[in-house]
C-alpha positions in Angstrom: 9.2 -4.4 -10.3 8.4 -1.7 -12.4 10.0 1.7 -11.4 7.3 3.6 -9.1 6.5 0.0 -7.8 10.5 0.4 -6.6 10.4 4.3 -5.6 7.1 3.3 -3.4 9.1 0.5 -1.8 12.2 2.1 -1.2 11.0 5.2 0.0 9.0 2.8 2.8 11.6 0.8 3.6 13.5 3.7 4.1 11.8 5.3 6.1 10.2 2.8 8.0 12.5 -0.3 8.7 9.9 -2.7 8.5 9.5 -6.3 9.7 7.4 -6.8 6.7 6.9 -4.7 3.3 4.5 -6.4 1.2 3.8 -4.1 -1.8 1.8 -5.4 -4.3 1.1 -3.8 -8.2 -3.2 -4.6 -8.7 -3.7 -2.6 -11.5 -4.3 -5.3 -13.3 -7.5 -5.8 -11.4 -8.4 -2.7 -12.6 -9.6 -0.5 -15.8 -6.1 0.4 -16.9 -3.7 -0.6 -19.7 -1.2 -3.7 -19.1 1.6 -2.6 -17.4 0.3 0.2 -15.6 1.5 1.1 -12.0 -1.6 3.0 -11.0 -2.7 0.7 -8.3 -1.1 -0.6 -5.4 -1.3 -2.4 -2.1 0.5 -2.1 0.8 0.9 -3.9 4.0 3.3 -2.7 6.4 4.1 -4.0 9.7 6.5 -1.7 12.2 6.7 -0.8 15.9 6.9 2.8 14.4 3.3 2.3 14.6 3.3 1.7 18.3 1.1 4.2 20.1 -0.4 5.6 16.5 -3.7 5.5 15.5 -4.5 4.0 12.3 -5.6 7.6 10.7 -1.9 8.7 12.0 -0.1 5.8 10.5 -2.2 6.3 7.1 -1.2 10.2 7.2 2.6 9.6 8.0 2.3 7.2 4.7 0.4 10.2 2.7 3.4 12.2 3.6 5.9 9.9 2.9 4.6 8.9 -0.7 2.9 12.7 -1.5 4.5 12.9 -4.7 3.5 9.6 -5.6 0.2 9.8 -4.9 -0.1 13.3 -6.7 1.0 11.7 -9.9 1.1 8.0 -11.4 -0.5 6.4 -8.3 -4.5 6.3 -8.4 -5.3 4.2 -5.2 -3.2 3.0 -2.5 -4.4 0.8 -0.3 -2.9 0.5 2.9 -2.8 -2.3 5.8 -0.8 -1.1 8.6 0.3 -3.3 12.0 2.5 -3.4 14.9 4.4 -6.4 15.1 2.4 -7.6 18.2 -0.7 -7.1 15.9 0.5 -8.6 13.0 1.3 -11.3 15.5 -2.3 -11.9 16.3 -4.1 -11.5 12.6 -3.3 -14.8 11.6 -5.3 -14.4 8.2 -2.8 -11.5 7.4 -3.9 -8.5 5.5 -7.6 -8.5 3.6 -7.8 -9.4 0.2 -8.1 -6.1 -2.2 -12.3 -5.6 -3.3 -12.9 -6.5 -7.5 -12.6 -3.1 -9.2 -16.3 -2.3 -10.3 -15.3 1.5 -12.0 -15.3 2.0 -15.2 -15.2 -0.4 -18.4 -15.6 -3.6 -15.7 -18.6 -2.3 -14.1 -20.3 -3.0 -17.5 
């Protein structure tokens, strides 16, 4: 894990006590050199979310990782459940889309 893989992760955790933290470094699956940690997915489940909608749990996250976001990370995506939802998706969080942006688009 490199290091803003960990800062993302422990700053979530932290915050957050989830039941599940599933962070996951795709920047290889994207136009970037090897070892980069510019893209990232994240699937969080947490009865913090209870009563939230999903544009409020996406903003509490914005917050959370701002400087983050303003610097090395590009893209996060972000899959967000209650525990009772998490409960009932039993295909768990969607698979990320292929990159098509820059050099892989051609």
């Amino acid at each position: 894990m490199g290091p803003v893989e960990q800062s993302i992760h422990d700053s979530v955790a932290g915050q957050f006590a989830p039941d599940l933290l599933q962070l996951t470094n795709e920047s290889h699956m994207h136009s970037v050199p090897p070892g980069s940690e510019s893209h990232f997915k994240l699937v969080l489940v947490t009865d913090q979310f209870e009563g939230l909608r999903l544009v409020q749990r996406h903003q509490q996250i914005y917050k959370l990782l701002a400087d983050q976001l303003a610097g090395p990370v590009h893209a996060l995506a972000l899959h967000t459940y209650t525990v009772a939802e998490w409960g009932e998706t039993a295909a768990g969080a969607p698979d990320s889309p292929d990159c098509l942006g820059g050099s892989k688009s051609k």
